[in-house]
C-alpha positions as CSV (number, residue, x, y, z in Angstrom):
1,X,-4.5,-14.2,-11.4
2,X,-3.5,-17.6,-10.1
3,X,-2.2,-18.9,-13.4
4,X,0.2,-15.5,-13.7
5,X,3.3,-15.9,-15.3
6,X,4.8,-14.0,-13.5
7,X,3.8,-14.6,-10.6
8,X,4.8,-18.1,-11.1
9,X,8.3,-17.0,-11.9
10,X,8.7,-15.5,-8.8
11,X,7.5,-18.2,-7.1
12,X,9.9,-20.6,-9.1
13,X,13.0,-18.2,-8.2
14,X,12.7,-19.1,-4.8
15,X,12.2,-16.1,-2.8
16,X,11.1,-16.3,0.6
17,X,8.0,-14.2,1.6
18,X,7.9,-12.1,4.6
19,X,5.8,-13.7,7.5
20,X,3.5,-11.4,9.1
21,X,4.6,-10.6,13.0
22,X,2.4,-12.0,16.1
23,X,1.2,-8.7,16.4
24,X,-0.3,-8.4,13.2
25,X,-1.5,-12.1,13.2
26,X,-3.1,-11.2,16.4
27,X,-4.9,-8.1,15.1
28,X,-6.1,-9.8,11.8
29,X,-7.6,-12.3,14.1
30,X,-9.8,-9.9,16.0
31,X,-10.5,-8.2,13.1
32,X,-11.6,-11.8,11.1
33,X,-14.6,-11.3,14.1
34,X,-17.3,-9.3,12.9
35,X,-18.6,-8.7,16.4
36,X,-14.8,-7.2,17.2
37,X,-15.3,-3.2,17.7
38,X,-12.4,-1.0,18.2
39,X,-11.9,-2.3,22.2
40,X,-10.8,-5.6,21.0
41,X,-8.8,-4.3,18.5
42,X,-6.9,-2.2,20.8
43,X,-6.5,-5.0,22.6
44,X,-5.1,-7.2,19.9
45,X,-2.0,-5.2,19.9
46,X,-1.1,-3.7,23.5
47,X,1.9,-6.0,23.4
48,X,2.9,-4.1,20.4
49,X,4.2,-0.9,20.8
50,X,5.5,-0.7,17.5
51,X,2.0,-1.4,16.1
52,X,0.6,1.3,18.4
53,X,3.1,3.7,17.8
54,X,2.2,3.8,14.1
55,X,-1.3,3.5,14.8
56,X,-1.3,7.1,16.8
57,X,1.3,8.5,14.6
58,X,-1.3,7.8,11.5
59,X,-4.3,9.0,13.1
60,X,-2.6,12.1,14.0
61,X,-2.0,12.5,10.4
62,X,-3.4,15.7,8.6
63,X,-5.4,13.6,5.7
64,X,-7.4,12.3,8.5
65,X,-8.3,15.7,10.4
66,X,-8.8,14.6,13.8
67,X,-11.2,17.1,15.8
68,X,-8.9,16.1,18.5
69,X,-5.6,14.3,18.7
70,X,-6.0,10.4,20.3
71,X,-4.5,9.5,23.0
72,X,-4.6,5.6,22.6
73,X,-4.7,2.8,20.3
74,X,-8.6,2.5,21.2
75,X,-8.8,6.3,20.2
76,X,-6.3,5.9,16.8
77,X,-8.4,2.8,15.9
78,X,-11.8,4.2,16.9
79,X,-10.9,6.8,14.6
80,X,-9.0,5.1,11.7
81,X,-11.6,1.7,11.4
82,X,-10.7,-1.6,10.8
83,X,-9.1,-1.2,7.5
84,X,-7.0,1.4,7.7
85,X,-5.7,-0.2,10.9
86,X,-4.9,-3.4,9.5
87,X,-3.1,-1.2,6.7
88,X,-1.3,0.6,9.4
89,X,-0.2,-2.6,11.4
90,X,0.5,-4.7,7.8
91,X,3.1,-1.9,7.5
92,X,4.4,-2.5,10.8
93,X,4.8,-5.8,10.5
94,X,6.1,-5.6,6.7
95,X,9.0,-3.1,8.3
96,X,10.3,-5.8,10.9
97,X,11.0,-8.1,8.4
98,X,13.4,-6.6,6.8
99,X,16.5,-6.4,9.2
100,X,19.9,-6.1,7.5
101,X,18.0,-4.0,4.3
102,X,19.7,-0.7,3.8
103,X,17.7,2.1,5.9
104,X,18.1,4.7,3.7
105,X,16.6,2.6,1.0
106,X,13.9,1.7,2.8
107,X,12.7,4.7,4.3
108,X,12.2,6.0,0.7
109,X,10.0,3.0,0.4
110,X,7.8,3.2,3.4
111,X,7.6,7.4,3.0
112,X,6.9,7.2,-0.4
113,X,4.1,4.4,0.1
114,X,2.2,6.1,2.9
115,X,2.3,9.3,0.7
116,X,0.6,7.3,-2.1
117,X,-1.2,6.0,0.6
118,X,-2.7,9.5,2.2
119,X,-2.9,10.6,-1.4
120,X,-5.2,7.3,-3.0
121,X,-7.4,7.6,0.3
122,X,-8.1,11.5,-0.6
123,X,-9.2,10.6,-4.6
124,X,-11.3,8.1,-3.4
125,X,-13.5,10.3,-1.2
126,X,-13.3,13.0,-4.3
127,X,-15.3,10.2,-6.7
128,X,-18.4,8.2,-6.2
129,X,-16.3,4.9,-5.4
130,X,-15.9,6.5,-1.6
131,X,-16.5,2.8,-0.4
132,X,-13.2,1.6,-1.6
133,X,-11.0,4.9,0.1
134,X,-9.7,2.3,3.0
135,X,-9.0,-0.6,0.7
136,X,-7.6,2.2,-1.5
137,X,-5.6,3.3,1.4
138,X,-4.3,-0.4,2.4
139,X,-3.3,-1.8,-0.9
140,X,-1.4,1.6,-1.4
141,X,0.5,1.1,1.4
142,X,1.2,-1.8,1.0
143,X,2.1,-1.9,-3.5
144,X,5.4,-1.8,-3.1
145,X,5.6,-4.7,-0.5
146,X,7.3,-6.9,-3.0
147,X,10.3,-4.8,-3.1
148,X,11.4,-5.9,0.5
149,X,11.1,-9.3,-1.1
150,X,13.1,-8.3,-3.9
151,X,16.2,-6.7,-1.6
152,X,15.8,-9.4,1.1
153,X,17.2,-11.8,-1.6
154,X,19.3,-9.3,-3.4
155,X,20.6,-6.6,-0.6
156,X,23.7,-5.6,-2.8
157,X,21.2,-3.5,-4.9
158,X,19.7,-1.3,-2.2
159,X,21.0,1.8,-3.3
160,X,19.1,2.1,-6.7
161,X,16.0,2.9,-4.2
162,X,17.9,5.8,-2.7
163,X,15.8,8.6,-4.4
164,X,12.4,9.9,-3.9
165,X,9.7,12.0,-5.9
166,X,9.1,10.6,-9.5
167,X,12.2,8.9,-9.9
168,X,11.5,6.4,-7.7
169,X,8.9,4.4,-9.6
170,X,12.0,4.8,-12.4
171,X,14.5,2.9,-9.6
172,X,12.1,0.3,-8.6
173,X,11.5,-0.8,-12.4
174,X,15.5,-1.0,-12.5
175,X,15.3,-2.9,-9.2
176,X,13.4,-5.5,-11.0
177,X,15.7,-5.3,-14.0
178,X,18.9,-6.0,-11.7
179,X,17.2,-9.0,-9.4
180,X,15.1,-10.3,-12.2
181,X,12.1,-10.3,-9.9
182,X,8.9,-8.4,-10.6
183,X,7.9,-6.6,-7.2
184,X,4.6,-6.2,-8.7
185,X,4.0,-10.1,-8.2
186,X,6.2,-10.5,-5.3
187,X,4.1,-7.7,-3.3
188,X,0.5,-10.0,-4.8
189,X,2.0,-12.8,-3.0
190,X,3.0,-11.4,0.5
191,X,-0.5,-9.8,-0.1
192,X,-1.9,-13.2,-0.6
193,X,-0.1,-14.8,2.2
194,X,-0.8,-12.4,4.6
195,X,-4.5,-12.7,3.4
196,X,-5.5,-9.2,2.4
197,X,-8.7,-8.9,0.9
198,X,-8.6,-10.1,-2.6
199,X,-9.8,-7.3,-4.6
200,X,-6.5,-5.4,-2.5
201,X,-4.0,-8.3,-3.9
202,X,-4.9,-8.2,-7.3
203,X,-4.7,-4.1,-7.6
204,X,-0.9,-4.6,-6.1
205,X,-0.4,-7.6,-8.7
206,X,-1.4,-4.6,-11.0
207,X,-0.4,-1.3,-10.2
208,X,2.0,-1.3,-12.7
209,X,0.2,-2.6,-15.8
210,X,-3.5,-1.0,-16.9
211,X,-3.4,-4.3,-18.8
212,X,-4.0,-6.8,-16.3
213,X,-5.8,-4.1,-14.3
214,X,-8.5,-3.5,-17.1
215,X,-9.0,-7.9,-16.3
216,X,-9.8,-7.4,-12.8
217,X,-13.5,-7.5,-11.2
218,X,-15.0,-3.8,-10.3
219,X,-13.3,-3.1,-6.7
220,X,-9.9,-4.3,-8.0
221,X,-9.9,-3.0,-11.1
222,X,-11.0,0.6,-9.4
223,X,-8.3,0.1,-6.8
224,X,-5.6,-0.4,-8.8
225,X,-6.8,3.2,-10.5
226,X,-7.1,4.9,-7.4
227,X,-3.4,3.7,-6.5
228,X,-2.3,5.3,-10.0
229,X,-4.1,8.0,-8.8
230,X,-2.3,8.6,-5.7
231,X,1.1,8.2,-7.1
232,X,0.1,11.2,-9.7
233,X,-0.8,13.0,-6.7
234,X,2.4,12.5,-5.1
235,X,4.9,12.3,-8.1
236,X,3.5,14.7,-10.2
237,X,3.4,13.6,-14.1
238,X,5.3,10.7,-14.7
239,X,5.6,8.3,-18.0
240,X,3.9,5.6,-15.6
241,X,1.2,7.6,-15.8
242,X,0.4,8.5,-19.1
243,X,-1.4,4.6,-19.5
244,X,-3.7,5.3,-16.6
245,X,-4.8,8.7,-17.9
246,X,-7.9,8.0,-19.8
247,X,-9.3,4.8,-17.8
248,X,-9.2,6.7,-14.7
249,X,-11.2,10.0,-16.2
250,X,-13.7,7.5,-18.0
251,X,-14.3,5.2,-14.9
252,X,-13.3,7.7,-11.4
253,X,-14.4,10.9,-13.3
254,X,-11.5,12.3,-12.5
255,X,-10.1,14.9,-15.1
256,X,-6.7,16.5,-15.1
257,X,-7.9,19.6,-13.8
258,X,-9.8,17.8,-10.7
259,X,-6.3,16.2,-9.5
260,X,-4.4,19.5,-10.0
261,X,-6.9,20.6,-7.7
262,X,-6.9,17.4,-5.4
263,X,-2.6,18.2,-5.7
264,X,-2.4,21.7,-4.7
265,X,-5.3,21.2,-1.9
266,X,-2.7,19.0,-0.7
267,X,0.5,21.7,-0.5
């Protein structure tokens, strides 16, 4: 994955990459401790409202079924576990970088991710690989990271993102066309330099070609399906699909009926 073309091309355009907030570095510090539990956690980001905010605002989500609703960052993170925090805050973080980016645009983005997010989480539980529903969950969130990368350098083309549904895997391919950038890459990077695990980078480096996803160890390569997964879940069926059809029934087990079941248990 380190000798990617690609990936060197972007590198070699000269984008900048995001830097991850204080209140994210702080929060992947505590959770780099493997003796850190939920308290210091929570305590990682009361400075950070805007981590906190998200935090409750996830863990309040329906996918997640609280018995009750939390109250706190220690109950949100209590509830949510390490991974799915870090996803929550990486988001966060990822959001405050992108200052002068067209809102509109954007907010199709970050909805549509943490759809594909919810949606990755739920087929993960549905098949044996249920360890991998939070790093499922995370690199979902996060796949489309490089497109902030992609607009940060080339604003003027914000408004091909301004659609939602299945057309908007459609505008982001043409997003790449327009700033000659491959957001699959860009979004590996940030991933990279933001140190997610490395099974999460390499399914974003791939979420977007079954090629270089059937190349990838176990957990990465069964990421990467599980994040095709999700965005059948929440696009329906799409051409981006049809190439991650028949690896995801022969390795997840799951069939087209079981995710026209997962889909309408999700109306």
């Amino acid at each position: 994955m380190d000798h990617d073309l690609l990936v060197e091309a972007v590198l070699a355009s000269g984008v900048v990459l995001p830097a991850p907030g204080p209140g994210f570095l702080k929060l992947q510090t505590a959770a780099s401790d493997d003796d850190a539990g939920p308290r210091e956690l929570a305590q990682a980001v009361s400075q950070d409202p805007a981590i906190t905010g998200a935090l409750l605002r996830v863990a309040n989500s329906p996918v997640f079924r609280p018995r009750s609703a939390p109250r706190s960052a220690l109950e949100a993170i209590t509830m949510l576990g390490r991974t799915r925090t870090l996803a929550t805050a990486a988001s966060v973080a990822l959001k405050n970088q992108c200052d002068g980016i067209d809102a509109a645009a954007l907010e199709a983005i970050w909805s549509a991710s943490a759809q594909a997010a919810e949606q990755s989480y739920r087929a993960a539980r549905a098949t044996r690989f249920k360890a991998l529903a939070d790093s499922a969950y995370l690199a979902a969130l996060m796949q489309d990271a490089g497109i902030a990368v992609a607009l940060r350098r080339a604003p003027e083309h914000s408004s091909v993102l301004r659609m939602a549904g299945a057309s908007l895997e459609a505008c982001t391919r043409a997003l790449d066309a327009l700033t000659g950038t491959d957001h699959a890459a860009a979004g590996y990077l940030v991933a990279r330099n933001w140190k997610l695990p490395l099974e999460v980078c390499e399914a974003i480096r791939a979420h977007h070609d079954p090629r270089i996803a059937r190349r990838l160890a176990d957990d990465g390569r069964r990421i990467a399906l599980l994040l095709a997964v999700g965005r059948r879940l929440r696009d329906g069926t799409t051409p981006d699909w049809v190439d991650w059809e028949e690896p995801v029934e022969t390795e997840l087990g799951l069939t087209a009926a079981d995710l026209d079941e997962l889909a309408a248990d999700a109306d």
